[in-house]
mmCIF file of the C-alpha atoms, coordinates in Angstrom:
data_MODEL
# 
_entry.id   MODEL 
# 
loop_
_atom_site.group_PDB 
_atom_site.id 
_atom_site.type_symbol 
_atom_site.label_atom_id 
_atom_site.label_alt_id 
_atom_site.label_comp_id 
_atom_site.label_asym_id 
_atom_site.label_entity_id 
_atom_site.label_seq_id 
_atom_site.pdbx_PDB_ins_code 
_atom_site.Cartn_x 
_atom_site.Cartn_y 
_atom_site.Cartn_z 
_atom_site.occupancy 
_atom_site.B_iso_or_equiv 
_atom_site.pdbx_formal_charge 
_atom_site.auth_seq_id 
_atom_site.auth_comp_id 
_atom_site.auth_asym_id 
_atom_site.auth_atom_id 
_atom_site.pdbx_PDB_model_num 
ATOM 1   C CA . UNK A 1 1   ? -2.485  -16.947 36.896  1.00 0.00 ? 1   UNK A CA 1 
ATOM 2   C CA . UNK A 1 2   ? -2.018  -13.767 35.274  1.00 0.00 ? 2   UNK A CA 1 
ATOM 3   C CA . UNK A 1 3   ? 0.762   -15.229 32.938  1.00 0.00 ? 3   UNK A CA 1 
ATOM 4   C CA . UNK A 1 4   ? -1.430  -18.196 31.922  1.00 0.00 ? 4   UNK A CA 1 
ATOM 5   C CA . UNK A 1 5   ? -4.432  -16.237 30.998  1.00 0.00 ? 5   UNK A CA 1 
ATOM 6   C CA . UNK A 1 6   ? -2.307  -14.271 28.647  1.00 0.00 ? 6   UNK A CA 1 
ATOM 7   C CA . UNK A 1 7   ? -0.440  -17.000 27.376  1.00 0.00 ? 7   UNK A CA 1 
ATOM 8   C CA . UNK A 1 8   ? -4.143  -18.259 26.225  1.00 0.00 ? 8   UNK A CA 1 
ATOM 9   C CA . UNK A 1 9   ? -4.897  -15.103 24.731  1.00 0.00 ? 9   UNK A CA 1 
ATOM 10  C CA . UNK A 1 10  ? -1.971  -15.061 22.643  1.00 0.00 ? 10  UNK A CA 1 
ATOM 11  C CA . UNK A 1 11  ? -2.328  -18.429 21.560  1.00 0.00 ? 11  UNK A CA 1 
ATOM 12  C CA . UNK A 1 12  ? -6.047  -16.989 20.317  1.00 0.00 ? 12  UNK A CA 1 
ATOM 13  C CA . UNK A 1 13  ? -4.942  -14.297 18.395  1.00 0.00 ? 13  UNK A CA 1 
ATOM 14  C CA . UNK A 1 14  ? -2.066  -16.448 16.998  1.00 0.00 ? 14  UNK A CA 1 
ATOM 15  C CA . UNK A 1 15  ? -4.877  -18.974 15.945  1.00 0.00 ? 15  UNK A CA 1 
ATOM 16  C CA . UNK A 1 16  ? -6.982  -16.011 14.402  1.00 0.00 ? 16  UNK A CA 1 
ATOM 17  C CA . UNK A 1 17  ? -4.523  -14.291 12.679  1.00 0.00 ? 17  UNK A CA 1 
ATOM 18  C CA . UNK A 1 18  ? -2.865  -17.483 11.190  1.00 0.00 ? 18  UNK A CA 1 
ATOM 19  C CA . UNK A 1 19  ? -6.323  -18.336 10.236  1.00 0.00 ? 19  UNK A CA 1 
ATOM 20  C CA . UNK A 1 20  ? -7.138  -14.983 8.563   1.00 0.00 ? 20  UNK A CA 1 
ATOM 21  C CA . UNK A 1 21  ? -3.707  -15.152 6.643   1.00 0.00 ? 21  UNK A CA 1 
ATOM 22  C CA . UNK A 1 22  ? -4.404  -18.487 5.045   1.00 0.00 ? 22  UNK A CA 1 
ATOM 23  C CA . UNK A 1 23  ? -7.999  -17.362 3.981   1.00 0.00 ? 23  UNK A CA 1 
ATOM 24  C CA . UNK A 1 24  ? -5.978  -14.162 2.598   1.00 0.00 ? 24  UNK A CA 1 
ATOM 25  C CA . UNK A 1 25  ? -3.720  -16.298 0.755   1.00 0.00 ? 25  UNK A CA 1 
ATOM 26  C CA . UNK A 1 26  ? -6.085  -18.279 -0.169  1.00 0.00 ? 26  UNK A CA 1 
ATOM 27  C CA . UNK A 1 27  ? -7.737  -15.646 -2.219  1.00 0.00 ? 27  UNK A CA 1 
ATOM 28  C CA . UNK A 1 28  ? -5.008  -14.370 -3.572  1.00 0.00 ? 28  UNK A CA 1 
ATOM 29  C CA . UNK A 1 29  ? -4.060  -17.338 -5.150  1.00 0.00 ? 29  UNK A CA 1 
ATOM 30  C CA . UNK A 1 30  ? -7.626  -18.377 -6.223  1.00 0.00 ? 30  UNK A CA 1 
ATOM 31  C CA . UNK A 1 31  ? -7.720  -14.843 -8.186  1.00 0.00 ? 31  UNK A CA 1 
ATOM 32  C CA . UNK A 1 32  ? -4.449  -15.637 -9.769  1.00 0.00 ? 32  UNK A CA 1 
ATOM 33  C CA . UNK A 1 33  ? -5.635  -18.523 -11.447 1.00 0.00 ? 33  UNK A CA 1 
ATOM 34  C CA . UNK A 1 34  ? -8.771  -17.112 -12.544 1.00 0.00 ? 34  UNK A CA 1 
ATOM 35  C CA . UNK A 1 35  ? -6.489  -14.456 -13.780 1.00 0.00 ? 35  UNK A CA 1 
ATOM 36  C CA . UNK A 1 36  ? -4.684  -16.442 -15.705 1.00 0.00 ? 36  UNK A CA 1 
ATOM 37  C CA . UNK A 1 37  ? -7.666  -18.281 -17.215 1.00 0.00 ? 37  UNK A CA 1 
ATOM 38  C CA . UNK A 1 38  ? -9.114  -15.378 -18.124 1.00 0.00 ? 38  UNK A CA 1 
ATOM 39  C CA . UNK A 1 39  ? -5.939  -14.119 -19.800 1.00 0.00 ? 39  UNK A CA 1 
ATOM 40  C CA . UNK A 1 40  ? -5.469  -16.933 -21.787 1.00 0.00 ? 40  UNK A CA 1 
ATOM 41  C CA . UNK A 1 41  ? -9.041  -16.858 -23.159 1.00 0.00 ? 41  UNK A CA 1 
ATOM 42  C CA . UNK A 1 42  ? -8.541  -12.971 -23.939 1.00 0.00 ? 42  UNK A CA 1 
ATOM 43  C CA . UNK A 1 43  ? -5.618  -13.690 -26.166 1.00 0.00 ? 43  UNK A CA 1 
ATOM 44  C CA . UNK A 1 44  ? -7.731  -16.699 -28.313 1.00 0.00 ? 44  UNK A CA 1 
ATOM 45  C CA . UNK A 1 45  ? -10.452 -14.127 -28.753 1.00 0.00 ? 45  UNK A CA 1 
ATOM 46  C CA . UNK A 1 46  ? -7.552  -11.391 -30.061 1.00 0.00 ? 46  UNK A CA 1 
ATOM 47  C CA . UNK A 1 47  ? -6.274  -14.066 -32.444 1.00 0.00 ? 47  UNK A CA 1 
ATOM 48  C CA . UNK A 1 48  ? -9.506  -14.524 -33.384 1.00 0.00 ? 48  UNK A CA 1 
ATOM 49  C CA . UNK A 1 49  ? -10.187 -11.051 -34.420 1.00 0.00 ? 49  UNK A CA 1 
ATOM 50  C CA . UNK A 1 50  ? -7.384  -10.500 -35.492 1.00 0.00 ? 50  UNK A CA 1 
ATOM 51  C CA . UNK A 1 51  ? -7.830  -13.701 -38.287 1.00 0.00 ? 51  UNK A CA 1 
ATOM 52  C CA . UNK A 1 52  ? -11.407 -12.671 -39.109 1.00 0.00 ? 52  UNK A CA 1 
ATOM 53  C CA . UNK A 1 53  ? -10.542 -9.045  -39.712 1.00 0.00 ? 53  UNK A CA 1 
ATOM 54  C CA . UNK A 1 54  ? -7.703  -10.092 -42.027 1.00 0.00 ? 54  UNK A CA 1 
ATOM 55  C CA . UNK A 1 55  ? -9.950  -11.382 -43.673 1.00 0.00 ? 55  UNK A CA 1 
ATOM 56  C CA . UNK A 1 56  ? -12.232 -8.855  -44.321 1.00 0.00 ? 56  UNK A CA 1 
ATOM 57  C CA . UNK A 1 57  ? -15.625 -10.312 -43.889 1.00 0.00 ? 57  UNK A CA 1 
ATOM 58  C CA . UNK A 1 58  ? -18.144 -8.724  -45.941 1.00 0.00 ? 58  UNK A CA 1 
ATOM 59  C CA . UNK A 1 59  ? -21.344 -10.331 -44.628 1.00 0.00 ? 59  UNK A CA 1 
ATOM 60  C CA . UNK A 1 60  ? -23.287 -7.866  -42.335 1.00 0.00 ? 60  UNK A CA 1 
ATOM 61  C CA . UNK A 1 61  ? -24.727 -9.734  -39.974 1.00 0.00 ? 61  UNK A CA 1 
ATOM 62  C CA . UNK A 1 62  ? -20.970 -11.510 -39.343 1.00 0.00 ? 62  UNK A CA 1 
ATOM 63  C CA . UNK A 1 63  ? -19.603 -7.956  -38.659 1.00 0.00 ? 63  UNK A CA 1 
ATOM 64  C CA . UNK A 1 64  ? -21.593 -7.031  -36.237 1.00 0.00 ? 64  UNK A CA 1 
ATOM 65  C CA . UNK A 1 65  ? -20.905 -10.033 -34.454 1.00 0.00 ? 65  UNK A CA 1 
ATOM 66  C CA . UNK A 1 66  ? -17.585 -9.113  -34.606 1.00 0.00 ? 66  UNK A CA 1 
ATOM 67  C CA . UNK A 1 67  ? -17.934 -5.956  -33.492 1.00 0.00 ? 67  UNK A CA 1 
ATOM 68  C CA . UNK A 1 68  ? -19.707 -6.996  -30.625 1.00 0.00 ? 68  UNK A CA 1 
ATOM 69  C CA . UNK A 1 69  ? -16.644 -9.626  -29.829 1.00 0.00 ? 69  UNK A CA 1 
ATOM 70  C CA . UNK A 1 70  ? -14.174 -6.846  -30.624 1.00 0.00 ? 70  UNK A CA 1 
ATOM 71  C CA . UNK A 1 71  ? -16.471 -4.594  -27.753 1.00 0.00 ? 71  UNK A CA 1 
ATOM 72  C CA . UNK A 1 72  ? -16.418 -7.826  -25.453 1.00 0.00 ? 72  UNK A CA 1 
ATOM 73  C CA . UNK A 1 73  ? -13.081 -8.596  -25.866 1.00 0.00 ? 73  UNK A CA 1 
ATOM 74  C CA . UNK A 1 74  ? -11.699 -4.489  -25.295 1.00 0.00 ? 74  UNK A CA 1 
ATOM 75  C CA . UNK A 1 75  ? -13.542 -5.061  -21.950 1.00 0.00 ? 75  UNK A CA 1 
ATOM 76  C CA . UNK A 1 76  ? -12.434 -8.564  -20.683 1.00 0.00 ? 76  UNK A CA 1 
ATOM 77  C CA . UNK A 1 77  ? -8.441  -6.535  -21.462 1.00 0.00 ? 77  UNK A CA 1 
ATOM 78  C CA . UNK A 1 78  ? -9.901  -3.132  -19.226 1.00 0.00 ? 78  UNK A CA 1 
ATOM 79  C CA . UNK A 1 79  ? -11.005 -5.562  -16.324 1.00 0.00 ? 79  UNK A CA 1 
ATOM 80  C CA . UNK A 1 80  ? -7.884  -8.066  -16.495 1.00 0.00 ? 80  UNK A CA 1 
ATOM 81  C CA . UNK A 1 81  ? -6.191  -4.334  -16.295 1.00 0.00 ? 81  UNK A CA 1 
ATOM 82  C CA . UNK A 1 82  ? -8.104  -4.001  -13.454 1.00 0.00 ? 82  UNK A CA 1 
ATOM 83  C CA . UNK A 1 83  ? -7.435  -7.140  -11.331 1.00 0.00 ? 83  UNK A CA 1 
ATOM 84  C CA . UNK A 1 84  ? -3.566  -7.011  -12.488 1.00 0.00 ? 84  UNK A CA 1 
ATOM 85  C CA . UNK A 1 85  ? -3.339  -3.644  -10.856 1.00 0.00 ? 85  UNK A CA 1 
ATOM 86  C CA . UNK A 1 86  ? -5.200  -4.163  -8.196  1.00 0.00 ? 86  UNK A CA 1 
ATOM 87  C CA . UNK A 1 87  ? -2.782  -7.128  -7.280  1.00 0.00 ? 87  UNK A CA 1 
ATOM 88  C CA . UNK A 1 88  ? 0.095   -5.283  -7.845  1.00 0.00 ? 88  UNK A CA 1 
ATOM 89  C CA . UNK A 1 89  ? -1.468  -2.578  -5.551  1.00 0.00 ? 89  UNK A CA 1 
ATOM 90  C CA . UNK A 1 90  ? -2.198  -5.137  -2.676  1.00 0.00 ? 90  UNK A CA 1 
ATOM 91  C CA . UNK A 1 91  ? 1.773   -6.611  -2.957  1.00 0.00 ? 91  UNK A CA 1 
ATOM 92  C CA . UNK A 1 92  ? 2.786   -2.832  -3.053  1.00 0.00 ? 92  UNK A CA 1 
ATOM 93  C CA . UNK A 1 93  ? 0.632   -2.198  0.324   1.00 0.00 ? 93  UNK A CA 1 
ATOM 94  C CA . UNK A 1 94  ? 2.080   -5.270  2.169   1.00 0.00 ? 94  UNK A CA 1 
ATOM 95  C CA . UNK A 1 95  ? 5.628   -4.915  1.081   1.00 0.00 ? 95  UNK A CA 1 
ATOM 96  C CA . UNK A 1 96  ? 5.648   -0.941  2.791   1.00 0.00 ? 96  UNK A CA 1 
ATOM 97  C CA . UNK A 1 97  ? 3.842   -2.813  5.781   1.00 0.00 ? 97  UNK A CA 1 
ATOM 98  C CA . UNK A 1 98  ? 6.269   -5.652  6.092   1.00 0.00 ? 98  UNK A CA 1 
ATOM 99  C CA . UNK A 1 99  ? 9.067   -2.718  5.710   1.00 0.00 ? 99  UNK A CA 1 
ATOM 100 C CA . UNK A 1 100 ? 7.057   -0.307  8.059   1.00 0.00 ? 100 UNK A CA 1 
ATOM 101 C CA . UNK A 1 101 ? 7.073   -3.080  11.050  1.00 0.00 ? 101 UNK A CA 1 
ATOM 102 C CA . UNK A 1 102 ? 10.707  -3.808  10.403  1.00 0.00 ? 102 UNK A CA 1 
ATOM 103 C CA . UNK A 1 103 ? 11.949  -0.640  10.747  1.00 0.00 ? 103 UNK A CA 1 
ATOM 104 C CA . UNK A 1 104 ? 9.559   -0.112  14.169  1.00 0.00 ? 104 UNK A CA 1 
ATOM 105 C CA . UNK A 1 105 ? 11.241  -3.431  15.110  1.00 0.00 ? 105 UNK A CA 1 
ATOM 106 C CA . UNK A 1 106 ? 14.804  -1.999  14.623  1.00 0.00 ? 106 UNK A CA 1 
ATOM 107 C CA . UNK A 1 107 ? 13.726  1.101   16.209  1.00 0.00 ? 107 UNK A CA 1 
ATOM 108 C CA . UNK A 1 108 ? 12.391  -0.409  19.568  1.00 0.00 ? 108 UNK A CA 1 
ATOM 109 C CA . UNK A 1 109 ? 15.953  -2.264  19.683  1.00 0.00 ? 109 UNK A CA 1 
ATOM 110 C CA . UNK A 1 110 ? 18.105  0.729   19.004  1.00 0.00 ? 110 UNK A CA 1 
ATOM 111 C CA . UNK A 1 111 ? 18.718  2.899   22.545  1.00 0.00 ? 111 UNK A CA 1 
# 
């Protein structure tokens, strides 16, 4: 009885946790793409720029629209910055957990 009530219970958390590492995944990959979008449209604005200020536009009102892209455009780089890092930092954290539960793992079998 005892043995089937756990074997439930496992099957549970195994349900849960499978669950919660798809929705992880998920994400993960969903943020990747919208990385990658965004990236893409960051380096059309920069060739943009850079094609408008080789040209040295004279008009006023046109280079303060470009400043304001040039201000846009520095941010869009400092938050794809952010993301990139923070993805790096997430594969960094799971890697040393993956490792971390190994080595436990080797540890319980060792006498």
């Amino acid at each position: 009885m005892a043995e089937a009530l756990i074997s439930v219970l496992l099957e549970q958390l195994a349900s849960i946790t499978r669950q919660q590492v798809q929705q992880q995944v998920k994400l993960v990959v969903d943020v990747k793409k919208e990385v990658a979008k965004l990236t893409h449209n960051f380096q059309a604005i920069e060739a943009g720029l850079k094609d408008a200020e080789e040209r040295q536009v004279k008009e006023a009102s046109v280079k303060l629209w470009l400043d304001d892209l040039k201000d846009a455009s520095n941010e869009m780089e400092d938050v794809l910055d952010d993301w990139n890092t923070e993805i790096l930092r997430v594969q960094i954290e799971k890697q040393e957990k993956e490792a971390g539960n190994a080595l436990d793992t080797t540890k319980k079998k060792v006498p």
